[in-house]
C-alpha positions as semicolon CSV with decimal commas, in nm:
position;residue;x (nm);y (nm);z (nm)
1;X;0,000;0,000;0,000
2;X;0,256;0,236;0,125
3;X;0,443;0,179;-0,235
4;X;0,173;0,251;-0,414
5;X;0,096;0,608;-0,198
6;X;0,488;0,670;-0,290
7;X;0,456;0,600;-0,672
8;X;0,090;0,771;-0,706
9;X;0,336;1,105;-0,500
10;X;0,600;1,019;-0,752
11;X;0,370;1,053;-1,049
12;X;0,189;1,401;-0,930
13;X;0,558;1,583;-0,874
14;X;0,665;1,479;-1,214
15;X;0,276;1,573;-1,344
16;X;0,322;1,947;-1,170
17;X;0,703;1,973;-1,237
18;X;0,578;1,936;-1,577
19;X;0,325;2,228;-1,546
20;X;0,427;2,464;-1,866
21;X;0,545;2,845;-1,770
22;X;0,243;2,981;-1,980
23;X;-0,022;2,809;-1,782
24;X;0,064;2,940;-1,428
25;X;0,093;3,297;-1,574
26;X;-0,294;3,227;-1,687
27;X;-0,411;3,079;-1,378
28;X;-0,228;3,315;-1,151
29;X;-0,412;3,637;-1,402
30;X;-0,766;3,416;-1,308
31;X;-0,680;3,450;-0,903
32;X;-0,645;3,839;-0,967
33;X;-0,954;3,866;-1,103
34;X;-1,122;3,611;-0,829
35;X;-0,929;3,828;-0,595
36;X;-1,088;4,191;-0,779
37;X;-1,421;4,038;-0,759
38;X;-1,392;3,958;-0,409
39;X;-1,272;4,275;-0,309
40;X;-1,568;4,439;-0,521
41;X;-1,798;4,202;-0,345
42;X;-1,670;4,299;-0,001
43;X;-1,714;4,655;-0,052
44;X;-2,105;4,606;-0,169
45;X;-2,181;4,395;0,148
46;X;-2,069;4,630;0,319
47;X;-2,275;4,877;0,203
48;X;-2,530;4,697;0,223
49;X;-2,509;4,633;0,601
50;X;-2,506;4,999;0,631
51;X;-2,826;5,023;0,406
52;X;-3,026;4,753;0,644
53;X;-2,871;4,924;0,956
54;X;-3,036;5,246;0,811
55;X;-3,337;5,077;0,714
56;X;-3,362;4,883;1,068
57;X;-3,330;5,246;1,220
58;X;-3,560;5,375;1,029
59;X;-3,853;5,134;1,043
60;X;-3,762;5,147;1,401
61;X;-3,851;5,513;1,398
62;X;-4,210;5,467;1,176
63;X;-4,285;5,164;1,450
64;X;-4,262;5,423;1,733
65;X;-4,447;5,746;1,520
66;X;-4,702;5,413;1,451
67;X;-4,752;5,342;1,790
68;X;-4,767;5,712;1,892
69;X;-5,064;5,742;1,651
70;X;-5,222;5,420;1,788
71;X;-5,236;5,604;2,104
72;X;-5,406;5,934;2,018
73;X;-5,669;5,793;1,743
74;X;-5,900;5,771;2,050
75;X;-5,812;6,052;2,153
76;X;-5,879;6,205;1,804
77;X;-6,212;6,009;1,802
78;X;-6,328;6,149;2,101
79;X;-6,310;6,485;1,994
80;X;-6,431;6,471;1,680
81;X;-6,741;6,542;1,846
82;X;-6,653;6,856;1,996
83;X;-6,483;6,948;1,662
84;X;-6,831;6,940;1,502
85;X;-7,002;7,148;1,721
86;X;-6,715;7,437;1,725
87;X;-6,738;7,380;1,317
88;X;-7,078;7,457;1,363
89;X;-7,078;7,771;1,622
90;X;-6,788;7,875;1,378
91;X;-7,024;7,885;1,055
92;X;-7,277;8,067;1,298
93;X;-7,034;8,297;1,380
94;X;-6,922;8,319;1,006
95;X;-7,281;8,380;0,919
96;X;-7,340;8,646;1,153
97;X;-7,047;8,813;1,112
98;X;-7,168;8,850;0,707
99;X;-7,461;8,961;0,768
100;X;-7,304;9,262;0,987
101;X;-7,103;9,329;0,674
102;X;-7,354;9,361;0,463
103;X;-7,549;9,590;0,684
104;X;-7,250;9,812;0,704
105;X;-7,224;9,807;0,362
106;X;-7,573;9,887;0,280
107;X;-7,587;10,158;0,552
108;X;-7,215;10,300;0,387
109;X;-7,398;10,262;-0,004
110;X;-7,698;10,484;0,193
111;X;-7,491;10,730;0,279
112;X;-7,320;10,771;-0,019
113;X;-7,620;10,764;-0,202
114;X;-7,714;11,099;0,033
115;X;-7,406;11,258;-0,016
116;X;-7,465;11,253;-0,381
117;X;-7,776;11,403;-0,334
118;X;-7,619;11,652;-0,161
119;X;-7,408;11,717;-0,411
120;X;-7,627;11,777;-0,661
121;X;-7,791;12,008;-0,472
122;X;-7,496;12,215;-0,414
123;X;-7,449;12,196;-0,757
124;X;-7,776;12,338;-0,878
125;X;-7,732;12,592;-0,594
126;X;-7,378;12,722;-0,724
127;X;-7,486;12,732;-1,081
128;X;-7,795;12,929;-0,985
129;X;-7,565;13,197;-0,784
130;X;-7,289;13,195;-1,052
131;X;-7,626;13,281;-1,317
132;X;-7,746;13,561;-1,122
133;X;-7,398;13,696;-1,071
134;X;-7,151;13,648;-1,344
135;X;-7,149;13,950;-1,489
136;X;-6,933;14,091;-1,148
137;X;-6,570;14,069;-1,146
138;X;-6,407;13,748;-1,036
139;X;-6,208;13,971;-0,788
140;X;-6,510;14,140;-0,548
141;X;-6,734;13,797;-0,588
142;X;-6,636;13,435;-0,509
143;X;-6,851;13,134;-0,540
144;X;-6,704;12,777;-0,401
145;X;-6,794;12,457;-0,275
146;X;-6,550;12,330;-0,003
147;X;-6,636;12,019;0,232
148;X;-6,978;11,994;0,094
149;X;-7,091;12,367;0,195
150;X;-7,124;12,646;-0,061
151;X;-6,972;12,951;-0,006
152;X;-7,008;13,306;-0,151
153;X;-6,752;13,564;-0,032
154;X;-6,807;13,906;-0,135
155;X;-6,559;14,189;-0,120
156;X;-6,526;14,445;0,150
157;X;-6,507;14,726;-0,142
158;X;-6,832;14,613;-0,301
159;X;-7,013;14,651;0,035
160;X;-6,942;14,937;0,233
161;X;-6,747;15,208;0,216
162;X;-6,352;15,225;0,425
163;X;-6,464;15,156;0,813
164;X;-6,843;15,181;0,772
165;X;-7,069;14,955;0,818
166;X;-7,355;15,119;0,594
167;X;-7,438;14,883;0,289
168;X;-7,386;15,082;-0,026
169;X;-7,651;15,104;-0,308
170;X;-7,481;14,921;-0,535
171;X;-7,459;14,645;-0,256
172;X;-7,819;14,574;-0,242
173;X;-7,834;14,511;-0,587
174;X;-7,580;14,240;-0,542
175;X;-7,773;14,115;-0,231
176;X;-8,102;14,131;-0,433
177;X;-7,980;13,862;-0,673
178;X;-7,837;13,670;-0,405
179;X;-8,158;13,671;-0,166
180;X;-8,347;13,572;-0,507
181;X;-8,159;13,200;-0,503
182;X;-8,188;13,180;-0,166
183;X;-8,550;13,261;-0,149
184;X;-8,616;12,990;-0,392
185;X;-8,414;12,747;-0,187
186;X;-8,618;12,725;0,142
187;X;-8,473;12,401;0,219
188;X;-8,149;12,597;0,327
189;X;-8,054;12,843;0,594
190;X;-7,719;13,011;0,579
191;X;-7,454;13,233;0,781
192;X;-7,359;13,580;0,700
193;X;-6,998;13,592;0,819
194;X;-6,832;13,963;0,881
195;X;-6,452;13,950;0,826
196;X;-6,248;14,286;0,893
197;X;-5,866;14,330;0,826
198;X;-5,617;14,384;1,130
199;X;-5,569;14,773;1,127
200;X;-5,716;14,852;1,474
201;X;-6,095;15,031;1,396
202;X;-6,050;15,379;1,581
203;X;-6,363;15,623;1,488
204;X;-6,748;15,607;1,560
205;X;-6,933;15,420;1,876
206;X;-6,784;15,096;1,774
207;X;-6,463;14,938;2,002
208;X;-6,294;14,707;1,783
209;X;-6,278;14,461;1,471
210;X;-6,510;14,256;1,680
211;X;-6,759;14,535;1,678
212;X;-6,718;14,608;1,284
213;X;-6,752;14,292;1,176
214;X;-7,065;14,238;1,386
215;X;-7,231;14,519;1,284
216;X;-7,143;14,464;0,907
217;X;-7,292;14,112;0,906
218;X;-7,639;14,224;1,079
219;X;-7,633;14,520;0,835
220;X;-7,637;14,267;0,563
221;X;-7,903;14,042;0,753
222;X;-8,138;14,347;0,772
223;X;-8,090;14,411;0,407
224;X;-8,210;14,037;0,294
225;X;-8,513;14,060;0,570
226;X;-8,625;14,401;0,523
227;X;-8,583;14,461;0,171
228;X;-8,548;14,098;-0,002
229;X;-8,781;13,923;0,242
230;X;-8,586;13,669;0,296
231;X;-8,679;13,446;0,622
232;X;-8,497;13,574;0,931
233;X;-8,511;13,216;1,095
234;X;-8,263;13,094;0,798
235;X;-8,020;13,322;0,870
236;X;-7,739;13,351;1,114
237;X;-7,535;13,684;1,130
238;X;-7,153;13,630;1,292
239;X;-6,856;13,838;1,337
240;X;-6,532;13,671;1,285
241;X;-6,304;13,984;1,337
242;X;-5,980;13,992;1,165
243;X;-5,821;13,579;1,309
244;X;-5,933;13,393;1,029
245;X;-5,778;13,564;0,726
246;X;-5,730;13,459;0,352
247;X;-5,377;13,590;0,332
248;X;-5,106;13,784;0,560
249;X;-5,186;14,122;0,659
250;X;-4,843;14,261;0,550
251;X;-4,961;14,464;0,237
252;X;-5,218;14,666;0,166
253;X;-5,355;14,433;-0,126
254;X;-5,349;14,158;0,079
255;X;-5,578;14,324;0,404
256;X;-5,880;14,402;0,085
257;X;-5,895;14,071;-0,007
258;X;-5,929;13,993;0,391
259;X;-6,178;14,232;0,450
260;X;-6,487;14,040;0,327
261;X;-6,837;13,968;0,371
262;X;-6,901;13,559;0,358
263;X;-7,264;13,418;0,315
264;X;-7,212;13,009;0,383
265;X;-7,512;12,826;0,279
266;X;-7,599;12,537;0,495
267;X;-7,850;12,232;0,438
268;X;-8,029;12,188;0,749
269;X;-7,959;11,878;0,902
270;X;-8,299;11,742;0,927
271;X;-8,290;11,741;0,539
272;X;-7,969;11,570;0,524
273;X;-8,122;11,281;0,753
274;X;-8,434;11,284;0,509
275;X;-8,196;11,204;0,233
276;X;-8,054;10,920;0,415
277;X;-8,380;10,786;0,501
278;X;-8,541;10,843;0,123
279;X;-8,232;10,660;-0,004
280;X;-8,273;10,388;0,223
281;X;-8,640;10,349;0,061
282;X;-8,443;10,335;-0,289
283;X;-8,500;9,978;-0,452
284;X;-8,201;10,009;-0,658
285;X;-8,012;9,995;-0,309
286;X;-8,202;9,788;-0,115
287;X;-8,139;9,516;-0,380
């Protein structure tokens, strides 16, 4: 037995001394490549373990947000009741809450709608006094509209004469035409407004600028009653002195144009309200 272990030994050293040189350089180039591959193969397990320890920590995370939700779904159950009735006090409140809107904007459209009115009133009013009056120079006779009130200012030159407060005859021809609108506009009344310059008044019974400018408006108040008939309840006569000026009084072409005589036409308030009310009657608002 032991001769035939020797020769079979014998045989396999001659076989592999007999091994040619080209064949061992083309195995060993085959172990390379096993050896590559390996290497390659290491590398993508191991990223792989990386991936599953990733993955484990990550399903480990969506177990525990899983079992956090478990928990509060009762919770979320047993409030869903509640939820619906604050839903429903909140459409309430939604509702309510509209319907305010809409009342403010119907009361806002209302008021708008008077203002208009207004408006056109003041409109017809100044287009009446600019008729009656526009043949006088732009310079003695003002007509504007300013905050919704009509004003007419009237020089100081075209009234009375330097410190008097007699109206002159041409003066009640001015005042005719004006009383004339205002007579056919009983729906107003109106101020009569006395404005003086500030050169300290000095002669006659009268003590000051307060006095003068007094005096001038109740001389133009008696001339619209007495000789125009115009209704004394409309009118209002007030003295303003020389504090509320148009311009400086530093030259003498600036204290004429302050000393003035200003009729402001007013809508009595009543008839302002009965314009709200009529538009609130409008259909083409209430709509």
């Amino acid at each position: 037995m032991k001769k035939i272990l020797l020769a079979s030994l014998g045989m396999m050293i001659l076989l592999s001394s007999c091994v040619s040189q080209k064949k061992y350089a083309e195995l060993e180039t085959k172990q390379k490549e096993t050896q590559d591959l390996l290497n390659s193969a290491t590398v993508k397990l191991n990223t792989c373990l990386e991936d599953k320890a990733t993955a484990t920590s990550r399903l480990k995370t969506l177990e525990d947000q899983n079992a956090f939700l478990k928990a509060n779904n009762q919770d979320l159950i047993n409030n869903m009741g509640n939820l619906t009735t604050l839903t429903t006090k909140g459409a309430e409140n939604l509702e309510k809450s509209l319907e305010s809107l809409q009342e403010k904007d119907l009361t806002i459209r209302k008021l708008q709608d008077a203002i208009t009115r207004r408006d056109s009133v003041n409109l017809s009013l100044v287009q009446s006094l600019k008729g009656v009056l526009g043949n006088l120079d732009d310079t003695d006779i003002q007509i504007s509209v300013e905050k919704g009130v009509v004003f007419v200012s009237i020089s100081d030159k075209l009234l009375f004469s330097s410190g008097s407060y007699n109206v002159t005859a041409a003066a009640k021809e001015v005042l005719g035409k004006v009383a004339k609108v205002v007579n056919n506009k009983p729906d107003f009344e109106f101020m009569v407004e006395g404005h003086t310059d500030n050169v300290p008044y000095s002669s006659g019974v009268l003590l000051d600028n307060w006095d003068l400018s007094a005096k001038r408006a109740t001389s133009i108040v008696r001339i619209l009653q007495n000789d125009f008939k115009v209704d004394p309840a409309r009118m209002t006569a007030a003295a303003r002195s020389y504090y509320v000026p148009l311009l400086d009084n530093d030259t003498a072409g600036n204290r004429a144009k302050n000393r003035r005589t200003r009729i402001v036409v007013l809508p009595k308030l009543d008839q302002f309200y009965s314009m709200i009310e009529e538009g609130m009657k409008d259909p083409a608002i209430n709509k």
